[in-house]
Short mmCIF file of the C-alpha atoms (twelve columns), coordinates in Angstrom:
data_MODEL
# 
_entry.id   MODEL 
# 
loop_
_atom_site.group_PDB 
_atom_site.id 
_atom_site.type_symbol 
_atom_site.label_atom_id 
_atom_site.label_alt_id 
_atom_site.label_comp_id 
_atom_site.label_asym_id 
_atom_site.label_seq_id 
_atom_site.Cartn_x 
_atom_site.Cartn_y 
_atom_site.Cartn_z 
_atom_site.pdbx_PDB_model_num 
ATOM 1   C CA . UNK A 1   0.000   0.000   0.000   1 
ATOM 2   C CA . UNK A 2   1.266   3.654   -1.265  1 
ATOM 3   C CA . UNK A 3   2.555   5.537   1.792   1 
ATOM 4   C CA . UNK A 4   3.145   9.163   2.536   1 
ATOM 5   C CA . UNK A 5   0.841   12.170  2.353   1 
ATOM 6   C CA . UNK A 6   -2.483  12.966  0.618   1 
ATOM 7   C CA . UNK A 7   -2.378  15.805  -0.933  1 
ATOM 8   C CA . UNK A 8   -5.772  15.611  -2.411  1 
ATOM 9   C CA . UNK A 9   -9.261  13.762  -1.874  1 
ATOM 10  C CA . UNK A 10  -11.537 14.059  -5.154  1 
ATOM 11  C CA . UNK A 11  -14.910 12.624  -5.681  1 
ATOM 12  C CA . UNK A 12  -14.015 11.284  -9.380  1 
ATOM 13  C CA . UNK A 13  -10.472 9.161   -10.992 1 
ATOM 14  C CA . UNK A 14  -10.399 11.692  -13.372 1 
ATOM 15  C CA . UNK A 15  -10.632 14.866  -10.810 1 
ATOM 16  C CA . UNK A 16  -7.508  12.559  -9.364  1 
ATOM 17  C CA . UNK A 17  -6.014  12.303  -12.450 1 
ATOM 18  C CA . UNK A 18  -6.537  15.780  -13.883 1 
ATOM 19  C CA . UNK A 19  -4.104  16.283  -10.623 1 
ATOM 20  C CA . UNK A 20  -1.426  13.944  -11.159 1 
ATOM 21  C CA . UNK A 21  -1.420  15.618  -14.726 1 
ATOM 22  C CA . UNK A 22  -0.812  18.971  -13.592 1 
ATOM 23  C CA . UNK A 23  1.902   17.741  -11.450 1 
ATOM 24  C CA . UNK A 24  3.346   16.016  -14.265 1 
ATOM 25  C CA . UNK A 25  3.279   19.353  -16.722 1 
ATOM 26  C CA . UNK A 26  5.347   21.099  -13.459 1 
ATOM 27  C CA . UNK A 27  8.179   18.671  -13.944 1 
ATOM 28  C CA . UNK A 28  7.451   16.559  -10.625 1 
ATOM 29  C CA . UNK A 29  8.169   13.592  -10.695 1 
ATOM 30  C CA . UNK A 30  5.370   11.475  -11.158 1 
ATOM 31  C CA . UNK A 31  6.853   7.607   -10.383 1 
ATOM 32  C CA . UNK A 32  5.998   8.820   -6.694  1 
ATOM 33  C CA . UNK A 33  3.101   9.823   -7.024  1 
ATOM 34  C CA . UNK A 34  -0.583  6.798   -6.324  1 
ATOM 35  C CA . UNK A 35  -3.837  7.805   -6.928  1 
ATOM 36  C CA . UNK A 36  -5.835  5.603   -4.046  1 
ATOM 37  C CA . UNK A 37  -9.484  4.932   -4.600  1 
ATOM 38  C CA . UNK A 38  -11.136 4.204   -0.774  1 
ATOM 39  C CA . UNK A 39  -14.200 2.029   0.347   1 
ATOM 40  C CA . UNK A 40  -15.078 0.358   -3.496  1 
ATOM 41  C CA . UNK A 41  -17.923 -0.879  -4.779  1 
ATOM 42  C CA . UNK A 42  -18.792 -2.980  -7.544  1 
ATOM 43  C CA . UNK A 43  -21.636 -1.697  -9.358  1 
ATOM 44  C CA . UNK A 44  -23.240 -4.285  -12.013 1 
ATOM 45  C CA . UNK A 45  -25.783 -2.512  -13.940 1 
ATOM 46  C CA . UNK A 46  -28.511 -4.870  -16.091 1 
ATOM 47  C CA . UNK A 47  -28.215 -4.140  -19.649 1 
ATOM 48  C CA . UNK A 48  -31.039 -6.451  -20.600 1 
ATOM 49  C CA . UNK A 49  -32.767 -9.526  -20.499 1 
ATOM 50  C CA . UNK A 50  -31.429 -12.538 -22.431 1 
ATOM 51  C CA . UNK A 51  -33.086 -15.234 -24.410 1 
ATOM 52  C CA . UNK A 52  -31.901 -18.084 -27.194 1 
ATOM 53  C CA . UNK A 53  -31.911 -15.219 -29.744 1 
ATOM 54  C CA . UNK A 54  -29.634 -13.255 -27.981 1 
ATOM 55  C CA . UNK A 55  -27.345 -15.585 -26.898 1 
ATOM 56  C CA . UNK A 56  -26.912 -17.008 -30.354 1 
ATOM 57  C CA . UNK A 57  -26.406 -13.491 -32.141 1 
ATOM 58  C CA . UNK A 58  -23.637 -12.511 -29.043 1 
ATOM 59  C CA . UNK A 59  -22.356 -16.008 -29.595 1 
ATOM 60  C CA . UNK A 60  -22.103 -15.243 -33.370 1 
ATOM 61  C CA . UNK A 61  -20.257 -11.909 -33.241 1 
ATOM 62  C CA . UNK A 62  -18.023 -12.729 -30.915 1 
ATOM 63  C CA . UNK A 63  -16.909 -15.708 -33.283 1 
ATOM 64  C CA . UNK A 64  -16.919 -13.663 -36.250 1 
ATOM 65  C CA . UNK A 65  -14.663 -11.611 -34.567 1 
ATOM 66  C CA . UNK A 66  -12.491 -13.809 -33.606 1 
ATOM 67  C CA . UNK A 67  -12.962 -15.312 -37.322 1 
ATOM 68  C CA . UNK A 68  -12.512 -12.127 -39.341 1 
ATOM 69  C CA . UNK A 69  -8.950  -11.548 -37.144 1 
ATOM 70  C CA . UNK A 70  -7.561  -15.639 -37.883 1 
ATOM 71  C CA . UNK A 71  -8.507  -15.107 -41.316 1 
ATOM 72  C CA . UNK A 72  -7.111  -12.010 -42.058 1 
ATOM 73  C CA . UNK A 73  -3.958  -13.196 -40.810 1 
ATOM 74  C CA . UNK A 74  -4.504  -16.196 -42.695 1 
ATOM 75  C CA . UNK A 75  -4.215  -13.927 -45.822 1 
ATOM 76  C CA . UNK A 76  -0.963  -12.675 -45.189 1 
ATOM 77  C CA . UNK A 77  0.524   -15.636 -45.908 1 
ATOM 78  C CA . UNK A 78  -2.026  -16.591 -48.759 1 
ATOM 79  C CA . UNK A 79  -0.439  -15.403 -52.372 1 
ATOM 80  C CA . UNK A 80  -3.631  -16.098 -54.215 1 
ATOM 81  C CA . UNK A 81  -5.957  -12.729 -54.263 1 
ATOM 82  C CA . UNK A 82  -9.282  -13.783 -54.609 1 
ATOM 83  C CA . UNK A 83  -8.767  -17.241 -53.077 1 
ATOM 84  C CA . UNK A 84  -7.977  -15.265 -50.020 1 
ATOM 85  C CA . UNK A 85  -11.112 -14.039 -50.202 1 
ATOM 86  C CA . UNK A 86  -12.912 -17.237 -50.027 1 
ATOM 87  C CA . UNK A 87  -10.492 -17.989 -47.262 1 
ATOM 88  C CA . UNK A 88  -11.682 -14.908 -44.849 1 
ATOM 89  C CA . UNK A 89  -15.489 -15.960 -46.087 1 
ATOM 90  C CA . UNK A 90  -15.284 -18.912 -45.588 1 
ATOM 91  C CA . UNK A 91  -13.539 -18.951 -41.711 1 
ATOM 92  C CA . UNK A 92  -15.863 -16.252 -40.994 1 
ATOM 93  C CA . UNK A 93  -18.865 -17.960 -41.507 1 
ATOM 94  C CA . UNK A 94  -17.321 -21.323 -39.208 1 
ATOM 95  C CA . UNK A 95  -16.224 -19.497 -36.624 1 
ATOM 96  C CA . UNK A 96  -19.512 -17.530 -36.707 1 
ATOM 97  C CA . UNK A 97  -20.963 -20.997 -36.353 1 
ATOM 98  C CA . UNK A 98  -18.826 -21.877 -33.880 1 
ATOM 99  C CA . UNK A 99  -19.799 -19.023 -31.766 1 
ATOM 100 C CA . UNK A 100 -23.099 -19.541 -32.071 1 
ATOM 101 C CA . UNK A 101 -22.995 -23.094 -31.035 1 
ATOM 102 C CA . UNK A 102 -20.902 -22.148 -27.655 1 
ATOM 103 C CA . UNK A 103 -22.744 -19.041 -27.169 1 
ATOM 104 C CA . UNK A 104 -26.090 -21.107 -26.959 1 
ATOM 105 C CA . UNK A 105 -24.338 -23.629 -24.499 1 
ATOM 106 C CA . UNK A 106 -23.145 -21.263 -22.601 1 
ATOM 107 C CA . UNK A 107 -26.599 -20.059 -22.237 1 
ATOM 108 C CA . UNK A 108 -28.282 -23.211 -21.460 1 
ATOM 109 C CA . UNK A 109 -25.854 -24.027 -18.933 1 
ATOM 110 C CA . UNK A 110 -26.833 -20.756 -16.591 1 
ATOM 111 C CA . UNK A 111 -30.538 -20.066 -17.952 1 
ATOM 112 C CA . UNK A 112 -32.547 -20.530 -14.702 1 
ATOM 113 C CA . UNK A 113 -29.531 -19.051 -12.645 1 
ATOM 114 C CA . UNK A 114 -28.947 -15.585 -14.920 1 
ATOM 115 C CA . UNK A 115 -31.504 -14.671 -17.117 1 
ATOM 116 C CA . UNK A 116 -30.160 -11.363 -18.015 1 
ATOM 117 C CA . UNK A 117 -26.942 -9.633  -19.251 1 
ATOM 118 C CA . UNK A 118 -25.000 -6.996  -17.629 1 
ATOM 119 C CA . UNK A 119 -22.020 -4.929  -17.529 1 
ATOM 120 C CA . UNK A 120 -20.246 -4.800  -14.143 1 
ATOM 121 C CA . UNK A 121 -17.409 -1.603  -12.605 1 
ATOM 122 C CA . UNK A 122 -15.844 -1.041  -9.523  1 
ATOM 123 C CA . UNK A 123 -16.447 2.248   -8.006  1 
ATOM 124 C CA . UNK A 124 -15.012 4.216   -5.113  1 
ATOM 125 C CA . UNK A 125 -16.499 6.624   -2.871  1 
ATOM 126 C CA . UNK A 126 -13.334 8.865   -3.360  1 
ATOM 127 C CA . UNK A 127 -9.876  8.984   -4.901  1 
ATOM 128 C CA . UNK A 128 -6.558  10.616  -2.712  1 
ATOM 129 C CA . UNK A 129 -3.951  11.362  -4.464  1 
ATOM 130 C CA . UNK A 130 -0.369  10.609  -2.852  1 
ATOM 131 C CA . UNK A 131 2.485   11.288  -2.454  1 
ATOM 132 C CA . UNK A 132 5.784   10.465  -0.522  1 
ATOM 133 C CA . UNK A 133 5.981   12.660  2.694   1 
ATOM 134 C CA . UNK A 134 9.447   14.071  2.234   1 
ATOM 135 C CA . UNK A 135 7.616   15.128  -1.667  1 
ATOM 136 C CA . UNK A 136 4.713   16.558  -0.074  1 
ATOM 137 C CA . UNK A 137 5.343   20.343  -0.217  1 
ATOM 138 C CA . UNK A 138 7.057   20.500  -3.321  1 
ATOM 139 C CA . UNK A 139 4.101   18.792  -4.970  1 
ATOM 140 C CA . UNK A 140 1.730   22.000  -3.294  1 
ATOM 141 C CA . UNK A 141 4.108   24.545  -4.465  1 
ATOM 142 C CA . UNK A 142 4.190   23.010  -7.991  1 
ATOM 143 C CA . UNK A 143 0.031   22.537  -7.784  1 
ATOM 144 C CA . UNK A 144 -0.340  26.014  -6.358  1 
ATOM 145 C CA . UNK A 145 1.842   27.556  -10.047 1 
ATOM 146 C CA . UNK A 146 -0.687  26.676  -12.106 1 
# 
Protein backbone atom coordinates (compact mmCIF):
# COMPACT_ATOMS: atom_id res chain seq x y z
CA UNK A 1 0.00 0.00 0.00
CA UNK A 2 1.27 3.65 -1.27
CA UNK A 3 2.56 5.54 1.79
CA UNK A 4 3.14 9.16 2.54
CA UNK A 5 0.84 12.17 2.35
CA UNK A 6 -2.48 12.97 0.62
CA UNK A 7 -2.38 15.81 -0.93
CA UNK A 8 -5.77 15.61 -2.41
CA UNK A 9 -9.26 13.76 -1.87
CA UNK A 10 -11.54 14.06 -5.15
CA UNK A 11 -14.91 12.62 -5.68
CA UNK A 12 -14.01 11.28 -9.38
CA UNK A 13 -10.47 9.16 -10.99
CA UNK A 14 -10.40 11.69 -13.37
CA UNK A 15 -10.63 14.87 -10.81
CA UNK A 16 -7.51 12.56 -9.36
CA UNK A 17 -6.01 12.30 -12.45
CA UNK A 18 -6.54 15.78 -13.88
CA UNK A 19 -4.10 16.28 -10.62
CA UNK A 20 -1.43 13.94 -11.16
CA UNK A 21 -1.42 15.62 -14.73
CA UNK A 22 -0.81 18.97 -13.59
CA UNK A 23 1.90 17.74 -11.45
CA UNK A 24 3.35 16.02 -14.27
CA UNK A 25 3.28 19.35 -16.72
CA UNK A 26 5.35 21.10 -13.46
CA UNK A 27 8.18 18.67 -13.94
CA UNK A 28 7.45 16.56 -10.62
CA UNK A 29 8.17 13.59 -10.69
CA UNK A 30 5.37 11.47 -11.16
CA UNK A 31 6.85 7.61 -10.38
CA UNK A 32 6.00 8.82 -6.69
CA UNK A 33 3.10 9.82 -7.02
CA UNK A 34 -0.58 6.80 -6.32
CA UNK A 35 -3.84 7.80 -6.93
CA UNK A 36 -5.84 5.60 -4.05
CA UNK A 37 -9.48 4.93 -4.60
CA UNK A 38 -11.14 4.20 -0.77
CA UNK A 39 -14.20 2.03 0.35
CA UNK A 40 -15.08 0.36 -3.50
CA UNK A 41 -17.92 -0.88 -4.78
CA UNK A 42 -18.79 -2.98 -7.54
CA UNK A 43 -21.64 -1.70 -9.36
CA UNK A 44 -23.24 -4.28 -12.01
CA UNK A 45 -25.78 -2.51 -13.94
CA UNK A 46 -28.51 -4.87 -16.09
CA UNK A 47 -28.21 -4.14 -19.65
CA UNK A 48 -31.04 -6.45 -20.60
CA UNK A 49 -32.77 -9.53 -20.50
CA UNK A 50 -31.43 -12.54 -22.43
CA UNK A 51 -33.09 -15.23 -24.41
CA UNK A 52 -31.90 -18.08 -27.19
CA UNK A 53 -31.91 -15.22 -29.74
CA UNK A 54 -29.63 -13.25 -27.98
CA UNK A 55 -27.35 -15.58 -26.90
CA UNK A 56 -26.91 -17.01 -30.35
CA UNK A 57 -26.41 -13.49 -32.14
CA UNK A 58 -23.64 -12.51 -29.04
CA UNK A 59 -22.36 -16.01 -29.59
CA UNK A 60 -22.10 -15.24 -33.37
CA UNK A 61 -20.26 -11.91 -33.24
CA UNK A 62 -18.02 -12.73 -30.92
CA UNK A 63 -16.91 -15.71 -33.28
CA UNK A 64 -16.92 -13.66 -36.25
CA UNK A 65 -14.66 -11.61 -34.57
CA UNK A 66 -12.49 -13.81 -33.61
CA UNK A 67 -12.96 -15.31 -37.32
CA UNK A 68 -12.51 -12.13 -39.34
CA UNK A 69 -8.95 -11.55 -37.14
CA UNK A 70 -7.56 -15.64 -37.88
CA UNK A 71 -8.51 -15.11 -41.32
CA UNK A 72 -7.11 -12.01 -42.06
CA UNK A 73 -3.96 -13.20 -40.81
CA UNK A 74 -4.50 -16.20 -42.69
CA UNK A 75 -4.21 -13.93 -45.82
CA UNK A 76 -0.96 -12.67 -45.19
CA UNK A 77 0.52 -15.64 -45.91
CA UNK A 78 -2.03 -16.59 -48.76
CA UNK A 79 -0.44 -15.40 -52.37
CA UNK A 80 -3.63 -16.10 -54.21
CA UNK A 81 -5.96 -12.73 -54.26
CA UNK A 82 -9.28 -13.78 -54.61
CA UNK A 83 -8.77 -17.24 -53.08
CA UNK A 84 -7.98 -15.27 -50.02
CA UNK A 85 -11.11 -14.04 -50.20
CA UNK A 86 -12.91 -17.24 -50.03
CA UNK A 87 -10.49 -17.99 -47.26
CA UNK A 88 -11.68 -14.91 -44.85
CA UNK A 89 -15.49 -15.96 -46.09
CA UNK A 90 -15.28 -18.91 -45.59
CA UNK A 91 -13.54 -18.95 -41.71
CA UNK A 92 -15.86 -16.25 -40.99
CA UNK A 93 -18.87 -17.96 -41.51
CA UNK A 94 -17.32 -21.32 -39.21
CA UNK A 95 -16.22 -19.50 -36.62
CA UNK A 96 -19.51 -17.53 -36.71
CA UNK A 97 -20.96 -21.00 -36.35
CA UNK A 98 -18.83 -21.88 -33.88
CA UNK A 99 -19.80 -19.02 -31.77
CA UNK A 100 -23.10 -19.54 -32.07
CA UNK A 101 -23.00 -23.09 -31.04
CA UNK A 102 -20.90 -22.15 -27.65
CA UNK A 103 -22.74 -19.04 -27.17
CA UNK A 104 -26.09 -21.11 -26.96
CA UNK A 105 -24.34 -23.63 -24.50
CA UNK A 106 -23.15 -21.26 -22.60
CA UNK A 107 -26.60 -20.06 -22.24
CA UNK A 108 -28.28 -23.21 -21.46
CA UNK A 109 -25.85 -24.03 -18.93
CA UNK A 110 -26.83 -20.76 -16.59
CA UNK A 111 -30.54 -20.07 -17.95
CA UNK A 112 -32.55 -20.53 -14.70
CA UNK A 113 -29.53 -19.05 -12.64
CA UNK A 114 -28.95 -15.59 -14.92
CA UNK A 115 -31.50 -14.67 -17.12
CA UNK A 116 -30.16 -11.36 -18.02
CA UNK A 117 -26.94 -9.63 -19.25
CA UNK A 118 -25.00 -7.00 -17.63
CA UNK A 119 -22.02 -4.93 -17.53
CA UNK A 120 -20.25 -4.80 -14.14
CA UNK A 121 -17.41 -1.60 -12.60
CA UNK A 122 -15.84 -1.04 -9.52
CA UNK A 123 -16.45 2.25 -8.01
CA UNK A 124 -15.01 4.22 -5.11
CA UNK A 125 -16.50 6.62 -2.87
CA UNK A 126 -13.33 8.86 -3.36
CA UNK A 127 -9.88 8.98 -4.90
CA UNK A 128 -6.56 10.62 -2.71
CA UNK A 129 -3.95 11.36 -4.46
CA UNK A 130 -0.37 10.61 -2.85
CA UNK A 131 2.49 11.29 -2.45
CA UNK A 132 5.78 10.46 -0.52
CA UNK A 133 5.98 12.66 2.69
CA UNK A 134 9.45 14.07 2.23
CA UNK A 135 7.62 15.13 -1.67
CA UNK A 136 4.71 16.56 -0.07
CA UNK A 137 5.34 20.34 -0.22
CA UNK A 138 7.06 20.50 -3.32
CA UNK A 139 4.10 18.79 -4.97
CA UNK A 140 1.73 22.00 -3.29
CA UNK A 141 4.11 24.54 -4.46
CA UNK A 142 4.19 23.01 -7.99
CA UNK A 143 0.03 22.54 -7.78
CA UNK A 144 -0.34 26.01 -6.36
CA UNK A 145 1.84 27.56 -10.05
CA UNK A 146 -0.69 26.68 -12.11
Amino acid sequence: MPRGDVIGTYETYAEAQSVVDRLAKAEFDVSQVAIIGNDLKTVERVTGKLSWGKAALSGAANGAFIGLFFALLLTLFNPDGWGGLRLVAAVFLVTAGVGVILGLIGYAFTRRRRDFASTQQVLASNYQVVVPGELAAKAQVALSGD
